[in-house]
N, C-alpha and C positions, 0 to 999 in steps of 0.2 A: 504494500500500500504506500502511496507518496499523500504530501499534503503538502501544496504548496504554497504559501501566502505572499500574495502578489501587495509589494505596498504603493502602488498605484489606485489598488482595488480596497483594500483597507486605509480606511479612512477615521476610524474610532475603534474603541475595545469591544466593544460591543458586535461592532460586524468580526472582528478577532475572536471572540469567545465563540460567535456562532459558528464560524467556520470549523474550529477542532471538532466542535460537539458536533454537526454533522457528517466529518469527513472519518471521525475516530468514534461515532458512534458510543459516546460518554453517555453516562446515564441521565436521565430529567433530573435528578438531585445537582449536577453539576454547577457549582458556584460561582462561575462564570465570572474568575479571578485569576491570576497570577497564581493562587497558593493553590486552588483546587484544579489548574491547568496541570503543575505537577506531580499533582496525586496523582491525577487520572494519565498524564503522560508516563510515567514510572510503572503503572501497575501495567502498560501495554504489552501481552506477548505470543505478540505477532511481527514480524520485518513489517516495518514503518521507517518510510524515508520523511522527513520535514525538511521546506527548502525555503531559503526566503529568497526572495527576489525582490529588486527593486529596492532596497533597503535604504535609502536616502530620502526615497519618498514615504517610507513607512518612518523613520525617522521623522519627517515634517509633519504627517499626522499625530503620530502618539507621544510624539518628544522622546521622557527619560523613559519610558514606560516600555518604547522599542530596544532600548537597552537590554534594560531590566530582562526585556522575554527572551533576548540573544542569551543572555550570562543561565537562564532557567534553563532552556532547551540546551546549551552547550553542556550544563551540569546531568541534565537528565540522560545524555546521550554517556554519560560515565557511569552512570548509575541503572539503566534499564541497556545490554545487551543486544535487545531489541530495535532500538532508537539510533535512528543516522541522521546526524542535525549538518546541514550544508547551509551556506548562501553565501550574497556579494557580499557581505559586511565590508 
């Protein structure tokens, strides 16, 4: 499975949150945060690629927040086996 988050297309957290939860099929409890993005990216095990693109322009939308979810998924991908985090950063 890949998911890719285009930051042309992302424009707020909200359309961010909705994308995993659709594309990785997270539960309806999903808290649709940075901390419950983690839970639910860690417990995945299944080959799942995440890819960001565009990341200057997702930078422009989300600010420190696009950071913030670079340093999560970079950590998640040392922590879930499963998990291959790429992009242009």
């Amino acid at each position: 499975m890949k998911v890719t988050i285009d930051g042309r297309i992302i424009t707020n957290r909200i359309q961010l949150h909705e994308l995993f939860a659709s594309q990785l099929d997270f539960p309806e409890t999903y808290g649709k945060n940075l901390d419950a993005l983690y839970d639910c990216i860690t417990d995945i095990h299944k080959e799942t690629e995440i890819e960001i693109i565009n990341y200057e322009a997702l930078y422009d939308n989300l600010g420190n927040y696009a950071k913030v979810l670079v340093k999560l998924l970079g950590q998640a991908e040392k922590e879930n086996k499963y998990i291959t985090f790429s992009g242009d950063m």
